[in-house]
C-alpha positions as CSV (number, residue, x, y, z in Angstrom):
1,X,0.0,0.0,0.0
2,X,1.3,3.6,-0.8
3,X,1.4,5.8,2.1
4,X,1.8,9.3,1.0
5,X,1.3,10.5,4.0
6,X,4.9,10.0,6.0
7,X,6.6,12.3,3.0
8,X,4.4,14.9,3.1
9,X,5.2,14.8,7.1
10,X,8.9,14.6,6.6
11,X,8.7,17.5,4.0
12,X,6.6,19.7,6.4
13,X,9.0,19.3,8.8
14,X,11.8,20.3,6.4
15,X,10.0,23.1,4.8
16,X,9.1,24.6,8.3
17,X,12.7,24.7,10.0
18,X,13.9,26.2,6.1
19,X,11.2,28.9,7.5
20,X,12.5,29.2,10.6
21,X,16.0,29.7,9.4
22,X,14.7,32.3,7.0
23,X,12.6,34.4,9.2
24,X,14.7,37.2,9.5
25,X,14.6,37.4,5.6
26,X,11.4,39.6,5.4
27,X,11.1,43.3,4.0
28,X,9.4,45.9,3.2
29,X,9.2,46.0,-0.4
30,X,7.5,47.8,-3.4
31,X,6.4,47.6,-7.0
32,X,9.7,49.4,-8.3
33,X,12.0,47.0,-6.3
34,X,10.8,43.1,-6.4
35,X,13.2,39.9,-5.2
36,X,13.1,37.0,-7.5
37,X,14.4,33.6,-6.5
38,X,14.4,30.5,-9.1
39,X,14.4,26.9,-8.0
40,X,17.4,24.9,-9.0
41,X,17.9,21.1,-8.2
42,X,21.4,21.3,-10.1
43,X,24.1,24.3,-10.0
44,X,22.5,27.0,-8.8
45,X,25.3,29.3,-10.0
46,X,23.9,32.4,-12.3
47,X,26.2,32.3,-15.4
48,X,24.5,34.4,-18.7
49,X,27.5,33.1,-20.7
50,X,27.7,29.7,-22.9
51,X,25.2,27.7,-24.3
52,X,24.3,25.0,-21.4
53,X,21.8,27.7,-19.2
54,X,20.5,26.6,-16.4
55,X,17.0,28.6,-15.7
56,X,18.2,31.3,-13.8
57,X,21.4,31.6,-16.4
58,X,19.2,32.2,-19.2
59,X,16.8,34.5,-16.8
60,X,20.2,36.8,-16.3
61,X,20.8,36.5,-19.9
62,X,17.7,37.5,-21.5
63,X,17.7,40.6,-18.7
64,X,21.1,42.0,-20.0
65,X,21.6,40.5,-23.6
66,X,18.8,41.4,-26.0
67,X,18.6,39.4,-29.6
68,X,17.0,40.6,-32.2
69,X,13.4,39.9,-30.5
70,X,12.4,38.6,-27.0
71,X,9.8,37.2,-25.1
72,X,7.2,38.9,-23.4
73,X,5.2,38.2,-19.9
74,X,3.0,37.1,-21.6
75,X,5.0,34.7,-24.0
76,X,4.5,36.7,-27.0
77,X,7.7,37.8,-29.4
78,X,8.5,41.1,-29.5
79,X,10.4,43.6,-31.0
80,X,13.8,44.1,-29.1
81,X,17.0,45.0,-31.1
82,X,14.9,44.9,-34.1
83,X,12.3,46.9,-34.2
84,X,10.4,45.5,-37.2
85,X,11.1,42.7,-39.4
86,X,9.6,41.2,-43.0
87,X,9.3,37.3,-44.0
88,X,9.6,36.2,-47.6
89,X,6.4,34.2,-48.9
90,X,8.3,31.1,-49.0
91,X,9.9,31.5,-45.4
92,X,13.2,31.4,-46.3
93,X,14.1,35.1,-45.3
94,X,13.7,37.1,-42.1
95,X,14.7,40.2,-43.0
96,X,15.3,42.7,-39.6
97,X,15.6,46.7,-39.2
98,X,17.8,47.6,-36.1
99,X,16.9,50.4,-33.5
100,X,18.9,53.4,-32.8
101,X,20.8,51.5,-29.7
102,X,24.1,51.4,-27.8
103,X,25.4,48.6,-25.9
104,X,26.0,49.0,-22.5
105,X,29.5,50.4,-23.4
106,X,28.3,53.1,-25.4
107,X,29.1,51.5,-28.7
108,X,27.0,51.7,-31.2
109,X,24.8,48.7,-32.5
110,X,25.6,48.1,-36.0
111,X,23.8,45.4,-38.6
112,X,27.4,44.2,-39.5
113,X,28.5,43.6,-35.5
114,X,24.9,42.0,-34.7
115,X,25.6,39.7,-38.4
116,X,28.8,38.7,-37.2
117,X,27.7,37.7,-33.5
118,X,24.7,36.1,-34.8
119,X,26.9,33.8,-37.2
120,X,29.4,33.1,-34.3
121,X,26.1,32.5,-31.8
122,X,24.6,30.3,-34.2
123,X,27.6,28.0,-34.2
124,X,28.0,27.9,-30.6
125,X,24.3,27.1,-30.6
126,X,25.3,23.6,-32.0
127,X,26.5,22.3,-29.2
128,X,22.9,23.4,-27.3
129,X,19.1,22.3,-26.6
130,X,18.8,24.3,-29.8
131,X,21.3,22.2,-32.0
132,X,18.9,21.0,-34.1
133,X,17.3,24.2,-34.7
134,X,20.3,26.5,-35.4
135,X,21.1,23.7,-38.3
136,X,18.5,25.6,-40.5
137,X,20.2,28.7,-40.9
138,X,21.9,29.1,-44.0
139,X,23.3,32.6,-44.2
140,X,23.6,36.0,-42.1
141,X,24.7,39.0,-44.0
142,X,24.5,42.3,-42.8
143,X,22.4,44.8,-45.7
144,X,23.0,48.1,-44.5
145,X,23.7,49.8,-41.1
146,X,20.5,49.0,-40.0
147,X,19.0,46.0,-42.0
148,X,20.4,42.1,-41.7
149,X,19.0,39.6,-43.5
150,X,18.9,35.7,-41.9
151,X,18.5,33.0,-44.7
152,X,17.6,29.5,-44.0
153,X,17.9,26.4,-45.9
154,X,14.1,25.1,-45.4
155,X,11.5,26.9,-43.9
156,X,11.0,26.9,-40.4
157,X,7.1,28.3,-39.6
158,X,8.4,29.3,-35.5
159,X,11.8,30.8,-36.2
160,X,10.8,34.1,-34.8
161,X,10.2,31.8,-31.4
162,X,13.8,30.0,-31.9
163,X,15.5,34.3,-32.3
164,X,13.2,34.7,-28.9
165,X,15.0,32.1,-26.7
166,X,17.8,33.4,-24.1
167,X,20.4,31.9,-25.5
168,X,19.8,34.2,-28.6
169,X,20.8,36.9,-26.7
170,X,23.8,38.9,-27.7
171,X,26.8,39.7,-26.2
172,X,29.8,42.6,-27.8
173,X,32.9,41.8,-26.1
174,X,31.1,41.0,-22.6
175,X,28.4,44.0,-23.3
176,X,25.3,43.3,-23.9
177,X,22.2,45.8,-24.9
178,X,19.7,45.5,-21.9
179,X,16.8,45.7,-21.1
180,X,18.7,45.8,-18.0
181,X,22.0,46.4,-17.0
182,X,24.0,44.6,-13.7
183,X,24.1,46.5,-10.4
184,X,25.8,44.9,-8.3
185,X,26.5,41.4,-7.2
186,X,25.8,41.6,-3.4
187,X,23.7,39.2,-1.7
188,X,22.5,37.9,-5.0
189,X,22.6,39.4,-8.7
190,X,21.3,42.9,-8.9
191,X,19.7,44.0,-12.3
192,X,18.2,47.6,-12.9
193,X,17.2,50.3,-15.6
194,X,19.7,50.1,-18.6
195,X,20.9,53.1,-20.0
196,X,23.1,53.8,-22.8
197,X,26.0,55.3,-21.2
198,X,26.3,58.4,-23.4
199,X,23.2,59.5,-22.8
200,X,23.2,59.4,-19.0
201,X,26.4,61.5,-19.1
202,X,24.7,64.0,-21.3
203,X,21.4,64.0,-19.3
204,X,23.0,63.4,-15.9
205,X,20.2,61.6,-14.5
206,X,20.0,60.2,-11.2
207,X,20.1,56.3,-10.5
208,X,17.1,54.5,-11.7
209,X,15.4,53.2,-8.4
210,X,14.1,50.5,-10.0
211,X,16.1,47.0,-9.6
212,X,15.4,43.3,-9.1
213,X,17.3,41.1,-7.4
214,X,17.9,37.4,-8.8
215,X,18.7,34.2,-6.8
216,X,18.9,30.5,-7.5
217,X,18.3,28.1,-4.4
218,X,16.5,24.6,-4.0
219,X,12.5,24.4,-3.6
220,X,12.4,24.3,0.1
221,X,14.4,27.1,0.4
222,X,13.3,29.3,-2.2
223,X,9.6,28.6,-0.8
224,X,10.6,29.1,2.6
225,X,11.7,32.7,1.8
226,X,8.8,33.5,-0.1
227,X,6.5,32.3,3.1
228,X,9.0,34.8,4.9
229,X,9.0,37.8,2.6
230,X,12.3,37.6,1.2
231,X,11.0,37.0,-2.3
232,X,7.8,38.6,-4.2
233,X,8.5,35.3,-7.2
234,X,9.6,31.9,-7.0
235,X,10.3,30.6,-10.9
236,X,10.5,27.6,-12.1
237,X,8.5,25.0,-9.9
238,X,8.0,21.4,-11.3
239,X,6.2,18.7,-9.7
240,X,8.5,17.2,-8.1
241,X,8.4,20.1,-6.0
242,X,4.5,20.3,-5.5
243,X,4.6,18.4,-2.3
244,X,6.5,20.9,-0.2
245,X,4.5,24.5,-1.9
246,X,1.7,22.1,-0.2
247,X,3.5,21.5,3.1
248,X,4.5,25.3,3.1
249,X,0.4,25.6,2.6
250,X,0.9,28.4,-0.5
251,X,-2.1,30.3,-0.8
252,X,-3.7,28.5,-4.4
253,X,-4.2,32.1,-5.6
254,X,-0.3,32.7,-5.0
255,X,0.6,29.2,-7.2
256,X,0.1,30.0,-10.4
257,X,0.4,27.4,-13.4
258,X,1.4,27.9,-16.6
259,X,-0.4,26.1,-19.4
260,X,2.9,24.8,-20.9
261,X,3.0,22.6,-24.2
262,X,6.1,19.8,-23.8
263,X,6.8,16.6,-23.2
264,X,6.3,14.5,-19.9
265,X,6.5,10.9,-19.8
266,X,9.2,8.0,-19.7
267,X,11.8,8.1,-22.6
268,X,13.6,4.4,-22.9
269,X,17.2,4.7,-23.2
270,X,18.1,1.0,-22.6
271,X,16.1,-1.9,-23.7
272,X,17.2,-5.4,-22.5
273,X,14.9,-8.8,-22.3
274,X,10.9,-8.2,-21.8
275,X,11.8,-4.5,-22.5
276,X,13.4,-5.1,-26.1
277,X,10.1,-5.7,-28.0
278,X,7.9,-2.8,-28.5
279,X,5.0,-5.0,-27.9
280,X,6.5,-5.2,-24.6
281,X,6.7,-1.7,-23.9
282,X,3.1,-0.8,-25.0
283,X,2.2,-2.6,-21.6
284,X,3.8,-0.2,-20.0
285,X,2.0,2.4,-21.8
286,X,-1.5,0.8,-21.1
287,X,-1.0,-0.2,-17.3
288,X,-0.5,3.4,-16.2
289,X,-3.5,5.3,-14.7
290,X,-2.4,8.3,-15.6
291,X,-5.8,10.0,-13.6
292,X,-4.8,8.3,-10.6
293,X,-1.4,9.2,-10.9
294,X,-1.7,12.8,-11.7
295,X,-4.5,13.4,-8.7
296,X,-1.8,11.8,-6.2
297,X,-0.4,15.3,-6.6
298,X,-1.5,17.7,-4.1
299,X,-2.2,21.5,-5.3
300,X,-2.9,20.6,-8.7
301,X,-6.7,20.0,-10.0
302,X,-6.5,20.6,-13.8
303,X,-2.7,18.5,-14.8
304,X,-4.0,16.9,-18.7
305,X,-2.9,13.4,-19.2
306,X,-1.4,12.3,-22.7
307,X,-1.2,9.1,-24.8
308,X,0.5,10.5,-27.9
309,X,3.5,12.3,-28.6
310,X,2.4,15.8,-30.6
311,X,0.0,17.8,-28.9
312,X,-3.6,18.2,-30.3
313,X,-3.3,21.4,-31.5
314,X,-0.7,20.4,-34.1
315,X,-2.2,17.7,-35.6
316,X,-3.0,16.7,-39.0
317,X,-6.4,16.8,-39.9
318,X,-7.2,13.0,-41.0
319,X,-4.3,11.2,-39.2
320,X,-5.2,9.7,-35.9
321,X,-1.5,9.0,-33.8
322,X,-3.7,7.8,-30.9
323,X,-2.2,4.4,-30.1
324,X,-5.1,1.6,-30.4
325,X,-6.0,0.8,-27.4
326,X,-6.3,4.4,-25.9
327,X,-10.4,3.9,-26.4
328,X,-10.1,0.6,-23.8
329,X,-11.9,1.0,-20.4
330,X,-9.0,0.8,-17.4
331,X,-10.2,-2.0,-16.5
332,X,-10.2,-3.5,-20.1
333,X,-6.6,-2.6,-20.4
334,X,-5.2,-3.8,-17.1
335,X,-6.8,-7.3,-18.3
336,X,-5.1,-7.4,-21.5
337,X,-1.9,-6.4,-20.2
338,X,-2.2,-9.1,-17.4
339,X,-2.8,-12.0,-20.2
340,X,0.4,-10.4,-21.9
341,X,2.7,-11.0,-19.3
342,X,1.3,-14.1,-18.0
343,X,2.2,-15.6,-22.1
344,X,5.4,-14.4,-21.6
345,X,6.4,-15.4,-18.8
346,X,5.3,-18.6,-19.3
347,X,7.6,-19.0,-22.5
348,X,10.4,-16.9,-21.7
349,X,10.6,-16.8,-18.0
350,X,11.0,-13.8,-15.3
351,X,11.2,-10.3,-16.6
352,X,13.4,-7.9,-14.0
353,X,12.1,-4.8,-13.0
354,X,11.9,-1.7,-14.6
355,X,14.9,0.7,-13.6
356,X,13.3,4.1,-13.7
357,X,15.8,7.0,-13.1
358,X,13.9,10.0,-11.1
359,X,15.0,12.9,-8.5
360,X,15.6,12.4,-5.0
361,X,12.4,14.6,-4.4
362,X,8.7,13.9,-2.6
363,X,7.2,14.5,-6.4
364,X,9.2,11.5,-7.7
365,X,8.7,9.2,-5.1
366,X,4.5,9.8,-5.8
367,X,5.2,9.1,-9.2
368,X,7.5,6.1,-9.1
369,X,5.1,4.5,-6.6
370,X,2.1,4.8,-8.7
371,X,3.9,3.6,-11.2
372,X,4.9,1.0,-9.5
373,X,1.5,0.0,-8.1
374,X,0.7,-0.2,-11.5
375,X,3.0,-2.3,-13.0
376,X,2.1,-4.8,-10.2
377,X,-1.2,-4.8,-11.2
378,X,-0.2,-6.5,-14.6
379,X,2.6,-9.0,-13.1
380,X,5.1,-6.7,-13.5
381,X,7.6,-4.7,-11.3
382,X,9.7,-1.2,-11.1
383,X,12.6,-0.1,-9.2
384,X,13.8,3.7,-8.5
385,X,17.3,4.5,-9.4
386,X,19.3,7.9,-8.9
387,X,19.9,10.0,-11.7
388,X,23.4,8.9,-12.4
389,X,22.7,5.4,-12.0
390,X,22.0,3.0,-14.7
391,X,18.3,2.9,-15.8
392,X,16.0,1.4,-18.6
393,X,13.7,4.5,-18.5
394,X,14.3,8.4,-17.8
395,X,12.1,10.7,-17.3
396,X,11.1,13.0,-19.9
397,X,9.8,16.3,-18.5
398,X,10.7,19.4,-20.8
399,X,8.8,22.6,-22.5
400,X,8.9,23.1,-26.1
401,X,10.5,26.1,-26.6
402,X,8.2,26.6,-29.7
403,X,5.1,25.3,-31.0
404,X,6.2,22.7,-33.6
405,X,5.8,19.0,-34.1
406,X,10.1,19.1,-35.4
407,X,10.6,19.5,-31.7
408,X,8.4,17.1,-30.3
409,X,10.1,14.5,-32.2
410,X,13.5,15.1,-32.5
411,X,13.4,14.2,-28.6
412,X,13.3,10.3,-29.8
413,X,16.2,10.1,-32.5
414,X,19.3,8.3,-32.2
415,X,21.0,11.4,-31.0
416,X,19.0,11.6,-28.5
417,X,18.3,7.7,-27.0
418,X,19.8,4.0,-28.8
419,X,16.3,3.1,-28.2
420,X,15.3,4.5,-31.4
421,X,14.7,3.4,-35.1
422,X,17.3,4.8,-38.4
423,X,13.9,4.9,-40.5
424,X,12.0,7.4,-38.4
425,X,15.3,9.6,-38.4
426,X,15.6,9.6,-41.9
427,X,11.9,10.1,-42.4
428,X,12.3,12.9,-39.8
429,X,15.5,14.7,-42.3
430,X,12.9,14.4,-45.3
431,X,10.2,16.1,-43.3
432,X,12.8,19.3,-42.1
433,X,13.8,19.3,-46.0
434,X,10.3,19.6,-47.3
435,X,10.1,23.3,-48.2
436,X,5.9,22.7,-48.7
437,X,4.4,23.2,-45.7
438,X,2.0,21.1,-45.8
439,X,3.9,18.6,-46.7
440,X,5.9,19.0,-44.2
441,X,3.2,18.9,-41.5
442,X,1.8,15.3,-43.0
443,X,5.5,13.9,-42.8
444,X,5.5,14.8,-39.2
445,X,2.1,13.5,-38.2
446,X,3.3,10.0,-40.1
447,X,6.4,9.7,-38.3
448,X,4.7,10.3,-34.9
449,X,2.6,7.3,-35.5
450,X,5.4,5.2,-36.4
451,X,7.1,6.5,-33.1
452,X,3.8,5.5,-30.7
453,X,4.1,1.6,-32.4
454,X,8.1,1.8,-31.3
455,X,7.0,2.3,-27.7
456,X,10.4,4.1,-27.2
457,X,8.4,7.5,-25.1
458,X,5.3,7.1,-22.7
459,X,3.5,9.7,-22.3
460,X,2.3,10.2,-19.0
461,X,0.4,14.3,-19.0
462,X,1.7,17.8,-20.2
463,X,4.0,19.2,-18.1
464,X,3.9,21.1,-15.2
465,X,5.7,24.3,-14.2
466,X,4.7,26.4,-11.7
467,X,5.5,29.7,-10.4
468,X,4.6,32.2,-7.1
469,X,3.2,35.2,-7.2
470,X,0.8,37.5,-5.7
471,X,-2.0,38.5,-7.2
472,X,-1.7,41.6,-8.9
473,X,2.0,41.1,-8.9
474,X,3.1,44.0,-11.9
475,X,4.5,42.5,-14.8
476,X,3.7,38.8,-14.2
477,X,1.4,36.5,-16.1
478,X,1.1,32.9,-16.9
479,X,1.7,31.9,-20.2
480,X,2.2,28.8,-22.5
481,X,5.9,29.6,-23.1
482,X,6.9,29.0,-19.6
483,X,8.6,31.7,-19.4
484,X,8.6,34.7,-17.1
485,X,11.3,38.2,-17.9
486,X,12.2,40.3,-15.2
487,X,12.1,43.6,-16.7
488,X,8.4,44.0,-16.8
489,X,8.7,43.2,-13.4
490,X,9.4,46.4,-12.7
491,X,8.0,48.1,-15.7
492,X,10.9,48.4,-18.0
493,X,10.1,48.1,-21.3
494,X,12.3,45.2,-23.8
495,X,13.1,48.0,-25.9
């Protein structure tokens, strides 16, 4: 029997003494000066520079280190050192006009610089979560002092999300071109109001008053401030975390969800006896209950389960991915699955249990029990291993970074797991080569199905990132991107 229970007691009791240790923390705050602190279960060092960001990296970056368009609170792209841009009708130019705009040195920004640190960016980029996106860029050439022209080898219908990430941000020599500019680096990183240099000599304006304050720390501790008014926002929740926002009983109008698109579920990157046939792993698929699983998680009334790999709003009209079975009653399936593994077992023996590499974290141990419970249900049987330790099956629990069925796949090819099949790679390369659209949507929607009948991904539900806030916090919203800037935190405009 799963008895939830003892770790949501041994989490209140860790959450309460983080408290306790924080509760001198508190101040006196207002809208002009706000404390963020992002939740990090890895390095919690802030670094803007490289292509390997952790959350709070790429937070800082995007903050000092404008591209050519950003992201909004709202998740929307927006004009940033471009102020407008044109696409040609077959999508294979982006042509941008630059502001007016300094970096934070006082240089100018020209079309030739930003061309040339583009074209270096993108290379860096290879070596990235973006790799596979970058690879579509064919050209960058610089038009006049204002205008650049990026030209790509097969069109790509969200590049203006890809130019939005924080790793597009750009960087002269160290200088970057706001929105904001580093204050100081006291008691955590301190951003305010950037300014061209020249012309806060010439106008000799007084400091900008306006500043956030940026922090990486684990979940109990970055909740554990918030509940002692050391932080206005907490980014970057996921839930594994959930238990202890529960134990630190968050207000639910202060947890705020964002209605992310990504993937969630258990990618197989080994695949040894009962787990080398595909058959095989579509009893994995079928034995989870995903409702029961995802209500084992308190604070959360609304988490979407998934059975298929693309999300419903980017499929093909006439191609059903679902896998076959997805219309059986729980029940129905738990039956099946039973008769499966009794056959098999009969003819080929014991099957070991499923290795299943998770956190060390509350969250996971709900999941890997239900999973469990599961499993035994159909005469089957998991075990939980660290993250370094070998495993059959990871878990899978990333956002999109832009709404496109390219990324959604590419998560399953051989770069990415030797669980995977040559023919859906190569059907994959014909799809990003297809310049029809069309086309290349219907190539897409076939390879998913051939990926659900390789079992090599269960999807489990969407996933889940959460954030704290007050209501009415200024400059804050939730949004399907995920992703939250600091600037209009304060009210300071992207460009």
């Amino acid at each position: 029997m799963m008895n939830f229970r003892s770790t949501f007691r041994r989490n209140s009791i860790f959450a309460a003494f983080a408290v306790t240790m924080l509760g001198a923390c508190g101040f006196a705050g207002d809208e002009d000066q706000v404390r963020v602190t992002v939740v990090e279960d890895g390095e919690t060092r802030i670094n803007p520079i490289g292509t390997r960001l952790n959350f709070a990296s790429a937070t800082m970056r995007a903050s000092i280190a404008k591209g050519l368009v950003g992201l909004d609170e709202e998740g929307r792209v927006v004009p940033a050192l471009a102020a407008r841009w044109i696409v040609s009708d077959d999508g294979l130019s982006y042509i941008f006009r630059l502001f007016d705009a300094r970096w934070d040195d006082g240089r100018e920004i020209t079309a030739e610089r930003v061309a040339r640190l583009l074209r270096e960016r993108f290379v860096e980029l290879r070596n990235s979560r973006l790799q596979h996106d970058v690879s579509v860029v064919d050209e960058v050439v610089s038009m006049t002092g204002r205008v650049i022209e990026i030209k790509l080898d097969a069109p790509h219908p969200n590049f203006l999300q890809l130019l939005a990430q924080p790793e597009m941000g750009l960087f002269r020599a160290g200088h970057g071109a706001g929105p904001m500019r580093l204050l100081s680096e006291d008691n955590g990183i301190k951003l305010t109001q950037f300014e061209e240099p020249s012309q806060e000599e010439q106008d000799g304006e007084e400091e900008d008053e306006r500043w956030v304050s940026l922090r990486s720390e684990p979940a109990a501790t970055a909740i554990a401030r918030y509940r002692a008014g050391g932080a206005q926002v907490v980014l970057n929740g996921k839930y594994h975390h959930l238990p202890l926002v529960d134990a630190a009983d968050i207000s639910s109008g202060d947890l705020r969800l964002d209605p992310v698109a990504g993937l969630f579920g258990l990618r197989f990157i080994r695949a040894n006896g009962f787990w080398a046939v595909p058959g095989n792993r579509e009893i994995l698929a079928m034995a989870i209950n995903r409702p029961a699983l995802l209500t084992s998680f308190p604070g959360v009334s609304a988490w979407q389960s998934r059975l298929k790999i693309i999300p419903e709003a980017l499929d093909v009209e006439g191609i059903n991915a679902y896998p076959d079975w997805a219309a059986m009653t729980m029940q129905d399936r738990i039956v099946f699955a039973r008769n499966h593994v009794s056959r098999w077992k009969a003819s080929e023996g014991p099957v070991m249990p499923l290795a299943i590499a998770l956190p060390d974290a509350a969250g996971a141990d709900i999941l890997f029990k239900r999973i469990q419970s599961d499993l035994r249900r159909v005469g089957l049987d998991a075990r939980k291993v660290a993250l370094n330790q070998r495993a059959d099956v990871q878990l899978l629990d990333e956002i999109a970074p832009y709404d496109s069925a390219q990324w959604f796949l590419k998560q399953f090819t051989c770069m990415k797991t030797t669980v995977c099949l040559n023919d859906a790679d190569s059907r994959i390369a014909e799809a990003d080569a297809a310049t029809n659209l069309q086309i290349k949507a219907r190539l897409y929607a076939e390879i998913e199905i051939i990926l659900i009948d390789h079992y090599n991904f269960i999807p489990i539900a969407v996933p889940i990132r959460w954030s704290i806030a007050r209501q009415g916090q200024r400059g804050f919203a939730v949004n399907p991107r995920g992703w939250h800037p600091l600037n209009p935190l304060v009210g300071i405009p992207i460009s």
